[in-house]
ChimeraX commands (.cxc) that place a marker at each C-alpha (Angstrom):
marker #1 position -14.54,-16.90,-25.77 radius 0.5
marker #1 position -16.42,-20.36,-26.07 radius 0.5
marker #1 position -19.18,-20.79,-23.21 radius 0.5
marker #1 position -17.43,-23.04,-20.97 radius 0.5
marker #1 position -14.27,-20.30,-20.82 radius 0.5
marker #1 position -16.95,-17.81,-19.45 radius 0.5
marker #1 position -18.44,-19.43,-17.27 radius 0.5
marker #1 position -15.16,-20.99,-15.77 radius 0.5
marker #1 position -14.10,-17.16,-15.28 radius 0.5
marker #1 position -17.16,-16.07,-14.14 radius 0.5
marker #1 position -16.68,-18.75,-11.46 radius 0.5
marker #1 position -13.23,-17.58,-10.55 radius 0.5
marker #1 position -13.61,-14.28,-10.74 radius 0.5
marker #1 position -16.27,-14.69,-7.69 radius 0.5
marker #1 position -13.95,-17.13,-5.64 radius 0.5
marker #1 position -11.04,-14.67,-6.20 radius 0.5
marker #1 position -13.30,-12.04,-5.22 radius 0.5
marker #1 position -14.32,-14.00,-1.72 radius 0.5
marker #1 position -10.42,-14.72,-1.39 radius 0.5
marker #1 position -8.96,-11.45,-1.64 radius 0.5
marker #1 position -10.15,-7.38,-1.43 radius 0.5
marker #1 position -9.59,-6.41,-5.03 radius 0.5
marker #1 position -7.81,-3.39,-6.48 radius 0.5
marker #1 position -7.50,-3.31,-9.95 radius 0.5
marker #1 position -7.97,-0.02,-10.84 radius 0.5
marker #1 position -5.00,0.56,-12.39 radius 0.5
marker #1 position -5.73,-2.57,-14.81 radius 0.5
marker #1 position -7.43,-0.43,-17.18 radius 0.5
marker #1 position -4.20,0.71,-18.06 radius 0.5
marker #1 position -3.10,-2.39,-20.27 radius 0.5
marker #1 position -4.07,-1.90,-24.05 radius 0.5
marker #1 position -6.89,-3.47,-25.49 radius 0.5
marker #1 position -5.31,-4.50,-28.76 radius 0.5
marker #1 position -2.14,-5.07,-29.92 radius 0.5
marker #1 position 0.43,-7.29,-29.21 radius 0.5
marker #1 position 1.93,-7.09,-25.80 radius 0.5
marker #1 position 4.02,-9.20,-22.94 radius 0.5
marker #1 position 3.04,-8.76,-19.48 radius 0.5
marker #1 position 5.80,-9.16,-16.90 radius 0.5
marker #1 position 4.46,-9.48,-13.31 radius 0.5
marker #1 position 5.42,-10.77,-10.10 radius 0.5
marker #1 position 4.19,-14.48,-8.66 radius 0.5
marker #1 position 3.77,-14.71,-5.35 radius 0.5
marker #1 position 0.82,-17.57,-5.34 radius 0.5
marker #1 position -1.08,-19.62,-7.37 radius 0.5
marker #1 position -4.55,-17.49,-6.95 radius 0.5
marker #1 position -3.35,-14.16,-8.17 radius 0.5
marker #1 position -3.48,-15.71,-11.65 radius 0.5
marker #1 position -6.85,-16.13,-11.59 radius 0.5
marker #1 position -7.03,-12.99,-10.10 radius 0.5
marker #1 position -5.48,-11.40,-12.74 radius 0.5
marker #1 position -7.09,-13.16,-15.91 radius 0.5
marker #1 position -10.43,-12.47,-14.65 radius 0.5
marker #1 position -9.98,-8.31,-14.69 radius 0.5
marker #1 position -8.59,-8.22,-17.81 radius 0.5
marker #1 position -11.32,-9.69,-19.67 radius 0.5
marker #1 position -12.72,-9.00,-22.02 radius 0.5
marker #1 position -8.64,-9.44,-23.98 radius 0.5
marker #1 position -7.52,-12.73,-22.71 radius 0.5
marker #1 position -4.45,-13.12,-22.11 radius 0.5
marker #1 position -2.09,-16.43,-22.54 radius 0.5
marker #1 position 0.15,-17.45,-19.77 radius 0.5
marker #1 position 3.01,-19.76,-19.54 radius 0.5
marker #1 position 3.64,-22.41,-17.12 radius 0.5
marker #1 position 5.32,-25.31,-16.08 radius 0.5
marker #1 position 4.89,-28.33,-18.54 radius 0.5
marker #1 position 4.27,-30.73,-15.45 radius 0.5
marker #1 position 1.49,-28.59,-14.12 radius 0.5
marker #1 position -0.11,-27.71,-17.46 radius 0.5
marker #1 position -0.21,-31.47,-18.56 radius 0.5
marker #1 position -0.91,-33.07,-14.98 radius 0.5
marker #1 position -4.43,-34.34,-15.24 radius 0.5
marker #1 position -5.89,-33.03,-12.37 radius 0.5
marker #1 position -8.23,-29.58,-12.10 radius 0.5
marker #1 position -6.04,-27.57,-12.42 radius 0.5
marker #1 position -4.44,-28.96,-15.06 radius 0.5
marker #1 position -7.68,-28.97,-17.37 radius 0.5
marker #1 position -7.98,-25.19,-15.95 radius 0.5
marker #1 position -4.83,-23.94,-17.39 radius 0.5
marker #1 position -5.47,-25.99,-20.51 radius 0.5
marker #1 position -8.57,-24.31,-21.00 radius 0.5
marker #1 position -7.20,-21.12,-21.10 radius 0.5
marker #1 position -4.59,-22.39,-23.46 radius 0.5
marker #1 position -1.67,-22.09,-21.10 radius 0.5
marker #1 position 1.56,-22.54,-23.02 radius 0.5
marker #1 position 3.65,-25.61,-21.36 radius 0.5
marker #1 position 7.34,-25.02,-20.96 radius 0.5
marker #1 position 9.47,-27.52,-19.91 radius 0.5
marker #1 position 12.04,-27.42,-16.69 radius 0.5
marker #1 position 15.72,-27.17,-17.15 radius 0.5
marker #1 position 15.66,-26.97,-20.92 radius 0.5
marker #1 position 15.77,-24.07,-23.99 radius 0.5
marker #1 position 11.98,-24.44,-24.67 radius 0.5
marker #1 position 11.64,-24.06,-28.38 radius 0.5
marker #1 position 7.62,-24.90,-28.86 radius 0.5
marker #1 position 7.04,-22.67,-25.36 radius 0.5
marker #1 position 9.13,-19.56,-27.57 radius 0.5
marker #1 position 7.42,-20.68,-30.98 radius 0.5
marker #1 position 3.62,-20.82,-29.17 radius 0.5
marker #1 position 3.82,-17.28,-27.47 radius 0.5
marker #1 position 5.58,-15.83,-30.64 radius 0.5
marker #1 position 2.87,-16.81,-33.08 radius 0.5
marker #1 position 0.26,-15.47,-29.98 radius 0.5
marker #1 position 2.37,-12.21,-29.96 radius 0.5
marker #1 position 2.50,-12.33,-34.31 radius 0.5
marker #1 position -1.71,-12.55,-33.61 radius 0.5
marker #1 position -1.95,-9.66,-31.88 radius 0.5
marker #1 position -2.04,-11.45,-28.71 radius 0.5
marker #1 position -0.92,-11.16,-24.81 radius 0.5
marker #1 position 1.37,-13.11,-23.28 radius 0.5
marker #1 position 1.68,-12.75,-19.66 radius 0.5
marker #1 position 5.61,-14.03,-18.45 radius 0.5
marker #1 position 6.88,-14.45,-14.97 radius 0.5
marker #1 position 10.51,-13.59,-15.06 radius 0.5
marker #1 position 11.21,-15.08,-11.55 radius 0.5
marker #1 position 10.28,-18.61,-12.75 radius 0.5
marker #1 position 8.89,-19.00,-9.16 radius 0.5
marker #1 position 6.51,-18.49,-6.71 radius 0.5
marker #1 position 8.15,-16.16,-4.05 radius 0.5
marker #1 position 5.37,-16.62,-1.14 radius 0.5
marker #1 position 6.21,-13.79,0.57 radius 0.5
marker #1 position 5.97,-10.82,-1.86 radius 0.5
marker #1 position 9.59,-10.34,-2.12 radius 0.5
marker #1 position 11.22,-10.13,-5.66 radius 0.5
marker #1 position 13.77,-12.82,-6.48 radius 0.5
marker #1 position 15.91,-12.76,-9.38 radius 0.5
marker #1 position 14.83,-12.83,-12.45 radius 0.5
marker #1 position 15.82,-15.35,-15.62 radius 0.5
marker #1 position 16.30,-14.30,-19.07 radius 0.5
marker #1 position 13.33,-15.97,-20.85 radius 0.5
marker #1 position 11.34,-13.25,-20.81 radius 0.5
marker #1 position 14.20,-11.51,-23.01 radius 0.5
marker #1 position 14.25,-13.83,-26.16 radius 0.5
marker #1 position 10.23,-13.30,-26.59 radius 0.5
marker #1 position 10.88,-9.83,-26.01 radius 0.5
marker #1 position 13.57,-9.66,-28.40 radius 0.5
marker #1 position 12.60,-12.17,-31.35 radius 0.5
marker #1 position 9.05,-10.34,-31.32 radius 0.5
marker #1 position 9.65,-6.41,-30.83 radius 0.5
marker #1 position 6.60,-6.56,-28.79 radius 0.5
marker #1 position 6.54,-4.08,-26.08 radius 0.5
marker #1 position 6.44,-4.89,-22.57 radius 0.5
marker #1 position 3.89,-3.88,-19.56 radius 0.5
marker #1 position 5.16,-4.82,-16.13 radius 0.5
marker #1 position 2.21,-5.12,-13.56 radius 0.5
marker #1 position 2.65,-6.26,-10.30 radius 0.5
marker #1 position 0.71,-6.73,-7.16 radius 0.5
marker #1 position 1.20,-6.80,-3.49 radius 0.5
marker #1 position -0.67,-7.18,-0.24 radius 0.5
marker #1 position -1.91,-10.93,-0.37 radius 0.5
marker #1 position 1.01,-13.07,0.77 radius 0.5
marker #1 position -0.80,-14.03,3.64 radius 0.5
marker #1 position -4.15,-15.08,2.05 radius 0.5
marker #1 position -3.96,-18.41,3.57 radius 0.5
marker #1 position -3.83,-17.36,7.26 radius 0.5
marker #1 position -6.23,-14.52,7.02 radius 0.5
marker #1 position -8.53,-17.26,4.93 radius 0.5
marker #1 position -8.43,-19.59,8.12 radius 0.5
marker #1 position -9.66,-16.60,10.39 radius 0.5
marker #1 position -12.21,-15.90,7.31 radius 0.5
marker #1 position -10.40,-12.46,6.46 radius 0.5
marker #1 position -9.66,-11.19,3.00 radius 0.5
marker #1 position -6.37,-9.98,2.06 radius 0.5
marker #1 position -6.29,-7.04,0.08 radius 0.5
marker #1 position -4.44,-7.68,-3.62 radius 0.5
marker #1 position -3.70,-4.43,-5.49 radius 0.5
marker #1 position -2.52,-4.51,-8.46 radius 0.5
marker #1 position 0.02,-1.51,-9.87 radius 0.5
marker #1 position 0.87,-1.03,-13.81 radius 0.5
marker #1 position 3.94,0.58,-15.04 radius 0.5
marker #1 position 4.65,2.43,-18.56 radius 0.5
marker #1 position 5.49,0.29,-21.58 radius 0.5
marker #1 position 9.16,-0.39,-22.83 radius 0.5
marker #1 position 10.69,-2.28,-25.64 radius 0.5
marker #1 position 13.98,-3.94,-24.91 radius 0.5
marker #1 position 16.54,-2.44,-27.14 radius 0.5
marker #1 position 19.83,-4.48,-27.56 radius 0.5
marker #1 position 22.20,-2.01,-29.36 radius 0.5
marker #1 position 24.88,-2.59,-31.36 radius 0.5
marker #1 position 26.53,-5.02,-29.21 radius 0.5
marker #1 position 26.33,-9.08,-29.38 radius 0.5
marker #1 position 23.79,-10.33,-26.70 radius 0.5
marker #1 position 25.45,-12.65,-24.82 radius 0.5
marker #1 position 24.07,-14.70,-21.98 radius 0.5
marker #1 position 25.43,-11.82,-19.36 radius 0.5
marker #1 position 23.45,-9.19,-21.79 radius 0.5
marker #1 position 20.14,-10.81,-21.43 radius 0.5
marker #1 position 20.52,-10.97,-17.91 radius 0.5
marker #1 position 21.60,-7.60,-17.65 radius 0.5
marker #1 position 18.08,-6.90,-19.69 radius 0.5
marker #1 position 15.89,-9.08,-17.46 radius 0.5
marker #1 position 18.00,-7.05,-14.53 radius 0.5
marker #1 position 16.65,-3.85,-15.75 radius 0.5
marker #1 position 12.89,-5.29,-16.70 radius 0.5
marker #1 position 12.87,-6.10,-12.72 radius 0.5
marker #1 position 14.11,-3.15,-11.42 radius 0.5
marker #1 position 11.14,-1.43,-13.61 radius 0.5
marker #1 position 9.02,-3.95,-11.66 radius 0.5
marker #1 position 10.22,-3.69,-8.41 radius 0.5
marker #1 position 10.16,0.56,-8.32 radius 0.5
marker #1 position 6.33,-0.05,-9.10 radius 0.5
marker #1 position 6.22,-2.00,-5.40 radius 0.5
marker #1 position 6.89,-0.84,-2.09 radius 0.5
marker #1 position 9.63,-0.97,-0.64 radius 0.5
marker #1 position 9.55,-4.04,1.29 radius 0.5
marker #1 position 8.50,-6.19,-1.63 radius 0.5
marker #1 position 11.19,-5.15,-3.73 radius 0.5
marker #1 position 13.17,-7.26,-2.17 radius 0.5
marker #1 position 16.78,-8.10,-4.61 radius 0.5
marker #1 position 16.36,-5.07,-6.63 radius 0.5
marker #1 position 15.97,-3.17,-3.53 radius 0.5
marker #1 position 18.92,-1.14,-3.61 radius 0.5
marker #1 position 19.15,-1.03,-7.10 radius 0.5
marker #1 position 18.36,2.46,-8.92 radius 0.5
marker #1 position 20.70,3.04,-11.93 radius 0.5
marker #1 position 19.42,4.30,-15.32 radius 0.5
marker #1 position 18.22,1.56,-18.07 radius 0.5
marker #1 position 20.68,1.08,-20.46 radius 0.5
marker #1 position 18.24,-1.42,-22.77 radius 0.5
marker #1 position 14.86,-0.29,-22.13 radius 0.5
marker #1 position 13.11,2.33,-24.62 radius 0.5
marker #1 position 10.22,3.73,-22.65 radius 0.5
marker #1 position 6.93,4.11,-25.38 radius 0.5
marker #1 position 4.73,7.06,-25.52 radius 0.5
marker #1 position 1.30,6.34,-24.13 radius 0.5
marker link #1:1,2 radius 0.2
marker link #1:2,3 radius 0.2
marker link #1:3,4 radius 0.2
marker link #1:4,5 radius 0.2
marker link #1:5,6 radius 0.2
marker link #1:6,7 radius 0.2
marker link #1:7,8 radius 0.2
marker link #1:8,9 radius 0.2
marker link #1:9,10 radius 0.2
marker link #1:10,11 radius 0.2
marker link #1:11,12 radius 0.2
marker link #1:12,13 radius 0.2
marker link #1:13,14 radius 0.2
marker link #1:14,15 radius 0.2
marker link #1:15,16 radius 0.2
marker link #1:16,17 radius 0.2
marker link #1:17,18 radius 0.2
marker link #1:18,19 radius 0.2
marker link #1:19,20 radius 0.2
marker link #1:20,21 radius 0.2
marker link #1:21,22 radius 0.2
marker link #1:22,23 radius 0.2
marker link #1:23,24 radius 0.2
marker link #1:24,25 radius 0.2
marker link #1:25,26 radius 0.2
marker link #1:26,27 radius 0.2
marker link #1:27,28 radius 0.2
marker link #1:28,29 radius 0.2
marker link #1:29,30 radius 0.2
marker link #1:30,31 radius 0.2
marker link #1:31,32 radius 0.2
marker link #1:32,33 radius 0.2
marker link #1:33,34 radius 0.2
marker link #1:34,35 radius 0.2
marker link #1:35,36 radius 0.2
marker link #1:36,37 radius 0.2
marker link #1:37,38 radius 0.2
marker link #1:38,39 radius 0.2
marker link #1:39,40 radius 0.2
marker link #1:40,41 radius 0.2
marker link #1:41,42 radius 0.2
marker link #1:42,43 radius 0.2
marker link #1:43,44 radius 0.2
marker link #1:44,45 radius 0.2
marker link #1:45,46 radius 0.2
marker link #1:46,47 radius 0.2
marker link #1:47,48 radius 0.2
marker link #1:48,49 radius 0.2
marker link #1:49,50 radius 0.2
marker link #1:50,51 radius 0.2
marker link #1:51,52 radius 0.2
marker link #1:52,53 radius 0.2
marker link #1:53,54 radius 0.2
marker link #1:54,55 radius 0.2
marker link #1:55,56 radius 0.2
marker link #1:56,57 radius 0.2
marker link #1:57,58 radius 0.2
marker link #1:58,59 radius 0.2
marker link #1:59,60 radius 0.2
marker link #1:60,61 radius 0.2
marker link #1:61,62 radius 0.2
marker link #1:62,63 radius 0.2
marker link #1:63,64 radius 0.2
marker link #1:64,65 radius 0.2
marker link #1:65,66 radius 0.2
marker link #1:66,67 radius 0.2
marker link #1:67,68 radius 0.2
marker link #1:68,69 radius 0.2
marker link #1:69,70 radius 0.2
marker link #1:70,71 radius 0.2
marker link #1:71,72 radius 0.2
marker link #1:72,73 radius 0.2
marker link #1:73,74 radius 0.2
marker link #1:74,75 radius 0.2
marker link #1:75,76 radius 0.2
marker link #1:76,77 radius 0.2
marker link #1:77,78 radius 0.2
marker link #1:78,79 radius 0.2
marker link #1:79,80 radius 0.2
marker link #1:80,81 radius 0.2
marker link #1:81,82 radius 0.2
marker link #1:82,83 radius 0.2
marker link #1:83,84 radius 0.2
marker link #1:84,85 radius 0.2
marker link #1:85,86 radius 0.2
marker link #1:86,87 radius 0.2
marker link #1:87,88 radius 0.2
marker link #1:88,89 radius 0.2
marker link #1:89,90 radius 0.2
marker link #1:90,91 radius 0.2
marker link #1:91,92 radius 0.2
marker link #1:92,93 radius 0.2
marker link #1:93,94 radius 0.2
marker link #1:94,95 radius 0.2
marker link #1:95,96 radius 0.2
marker link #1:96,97 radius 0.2
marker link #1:97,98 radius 0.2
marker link #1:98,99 radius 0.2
marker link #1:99,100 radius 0.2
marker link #1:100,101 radius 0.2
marker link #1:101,102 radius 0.2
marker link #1:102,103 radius 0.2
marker link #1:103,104 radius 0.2
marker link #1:104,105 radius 0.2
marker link #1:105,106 radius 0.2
marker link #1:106,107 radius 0.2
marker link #1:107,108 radius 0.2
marker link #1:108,109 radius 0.2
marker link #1:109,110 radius 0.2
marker link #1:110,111 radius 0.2
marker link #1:111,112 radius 0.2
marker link #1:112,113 radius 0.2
marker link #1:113,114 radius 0.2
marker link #1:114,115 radius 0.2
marker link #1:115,116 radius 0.2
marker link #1:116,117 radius 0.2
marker link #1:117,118 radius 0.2
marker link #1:118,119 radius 0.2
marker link #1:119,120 radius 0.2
marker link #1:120,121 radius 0.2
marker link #1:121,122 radius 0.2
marker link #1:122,123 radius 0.2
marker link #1:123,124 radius 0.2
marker link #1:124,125 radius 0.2
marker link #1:125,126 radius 0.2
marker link #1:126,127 radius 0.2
marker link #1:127,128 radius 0.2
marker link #1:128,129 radius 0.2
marker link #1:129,130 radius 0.2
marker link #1:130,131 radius 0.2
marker link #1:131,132 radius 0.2
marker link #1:132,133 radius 0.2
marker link #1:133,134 radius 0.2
marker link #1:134,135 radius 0.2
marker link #1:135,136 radius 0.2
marker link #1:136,137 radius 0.2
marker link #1:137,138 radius 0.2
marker link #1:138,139 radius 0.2
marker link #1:139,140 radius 0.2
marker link #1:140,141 radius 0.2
marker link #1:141,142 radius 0.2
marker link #1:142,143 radius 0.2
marker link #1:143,144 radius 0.2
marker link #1:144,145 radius 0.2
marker link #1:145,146 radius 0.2
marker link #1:146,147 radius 0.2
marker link #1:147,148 radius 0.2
marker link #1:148,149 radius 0.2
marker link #1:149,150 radius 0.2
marker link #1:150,151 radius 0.2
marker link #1:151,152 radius 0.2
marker link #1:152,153 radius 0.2
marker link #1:153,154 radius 0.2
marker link #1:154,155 radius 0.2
marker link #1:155,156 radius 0.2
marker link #1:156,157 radius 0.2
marker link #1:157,158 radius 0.2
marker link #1:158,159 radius 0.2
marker link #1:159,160 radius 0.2
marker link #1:160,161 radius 0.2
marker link #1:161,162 radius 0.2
marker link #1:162,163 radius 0.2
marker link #1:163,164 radius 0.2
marker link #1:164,165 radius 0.2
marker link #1:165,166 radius 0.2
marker link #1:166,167 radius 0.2
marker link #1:167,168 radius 0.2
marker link #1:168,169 radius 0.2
marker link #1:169,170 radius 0.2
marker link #1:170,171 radius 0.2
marker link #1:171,172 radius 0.2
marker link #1:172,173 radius 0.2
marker link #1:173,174 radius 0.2
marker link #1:174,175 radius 0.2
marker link #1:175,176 radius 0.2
marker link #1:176,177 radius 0.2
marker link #1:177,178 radius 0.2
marker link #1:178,179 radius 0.2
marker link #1:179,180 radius 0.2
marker link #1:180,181 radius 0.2
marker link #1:181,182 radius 0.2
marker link #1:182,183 radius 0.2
marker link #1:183,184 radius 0.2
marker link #1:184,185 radius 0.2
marker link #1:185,186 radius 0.2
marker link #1:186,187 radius 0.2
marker link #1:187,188 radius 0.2
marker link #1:188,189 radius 0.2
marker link #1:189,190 radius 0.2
marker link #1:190,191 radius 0.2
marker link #1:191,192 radius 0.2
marker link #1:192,193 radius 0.2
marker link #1:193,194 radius 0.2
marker link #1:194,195 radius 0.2
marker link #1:195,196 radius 0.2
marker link #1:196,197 radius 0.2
marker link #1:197,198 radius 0.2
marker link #1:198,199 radius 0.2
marker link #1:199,200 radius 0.2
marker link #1:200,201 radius 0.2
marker link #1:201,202 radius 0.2
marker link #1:202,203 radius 0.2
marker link #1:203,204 radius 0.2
marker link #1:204,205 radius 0.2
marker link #1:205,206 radius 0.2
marker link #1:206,207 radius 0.2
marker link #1:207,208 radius 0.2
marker link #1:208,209 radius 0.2
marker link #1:209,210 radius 0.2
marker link #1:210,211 radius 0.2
marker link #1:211,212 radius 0.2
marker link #1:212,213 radius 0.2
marker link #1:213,214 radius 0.2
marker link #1:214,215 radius 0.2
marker link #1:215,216 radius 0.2
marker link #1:216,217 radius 0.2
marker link #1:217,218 radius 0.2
marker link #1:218,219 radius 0.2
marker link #1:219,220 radius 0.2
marker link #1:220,221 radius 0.2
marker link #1:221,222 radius 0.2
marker link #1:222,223 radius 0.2
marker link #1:223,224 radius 0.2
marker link #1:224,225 radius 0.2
view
């Protein structure tokens, strides 16, 4: 990590640290090596600074919107810094799938947010197949880590409170497509199960689409610690 990466997460690693009350214990469960996707939850922009920060020392490479990534603003530069991967709206993103495949062939992390969204209030929404053709045209294994307890940051910030963000990890899984053909309805049954792995990691009152769901994995292969 070049000088002016440090220092730029020193510096967020203190603001997110004045922002929010910190848990990330449970962090120290993600592998130091290796090639790996990280599935988590996005509830606001700050957790992602949140979560870079306590990973380090491995870095890990995010994806993001291509209008946010190239907008030159601050936060643009930030996330280009950090080599964010662009990926462009409304489209099969072949350089976003080719950029966190060669990270992944590297040894690298890629961290994924299978709802595509922000959800602001902690809630899971549904989640979109992307995640599923890295998953699949890799064999990388998959960590889901999630958080919970900040959605309302910005009020308590206005009466200078801080939330409290805890982070939870869950055990690795490879997505295993059988013998079958994987057909759009496949993958989404995949991503299905990926956020159901996800949302039994939360409470219950974040777990919000895949509330009621609790049925067996059909294409997940759990992985020995």
């Amino acid at each position: 990590m070049n000088i002016k990466k440090r220092v730029t997460a020193l510096f967020f690693r203190a603001l997110t640290g004045l922002m929010f009350r910190v848990d990330a214990r449970a962090l120290a469960q993600v592998p130091r090596q290796g090639p790996l996707i990280l599935v988590a939850n996005h509830v606001h922009i700050p957790e992602i600074p949140t979560l870079y920060t306590r990973l380090l020392p491995r870095q890990v490479r995010g994806m993001a919107l291509a209008e946010r990534v190239e907008k030159n603003d601050l936060f643009g530069a930030v996330l280009r810094l950090f080599e964010t991967i662009p990926v462009h709206r409304g489209e099969a993103d072949l350089a976003a799938l080719r950029a966190g495949l060669a990270t992944l062939a590297e040894g690298g992390m890629v961290l994924l947010d299978p709802e595509g969204t922000r959800s602001h209030d902690g809630r899971l929404g549904r989640g979109r197949p992307g995640a599923i053709l890295i998953a699949l045209h890799s064999g990388a294994p998959l960590l889901p880590v999630v958080h919970y307890g900040s959605e309302n940051f910005k009020r308590s910030l206005r009466h200078l409170r801080r939330e409290p963000l805890h982070f939870v990890v869950g055990r690795p899984f490879r997505v295993v497509p059988g013998s079958g053909r994987v057909t759009s309805l496949v993958r989404q049954a995949m991503i299905d199960e990926v956020m159901v792995a996800m949302a039994r990691l939360l409470p219950f009152e974040y777990r919000g689409v895949y509330a009621d769901i609790d049925r067996a994995p059909r294409y997940l292969k759990p992985i020995d610690p």
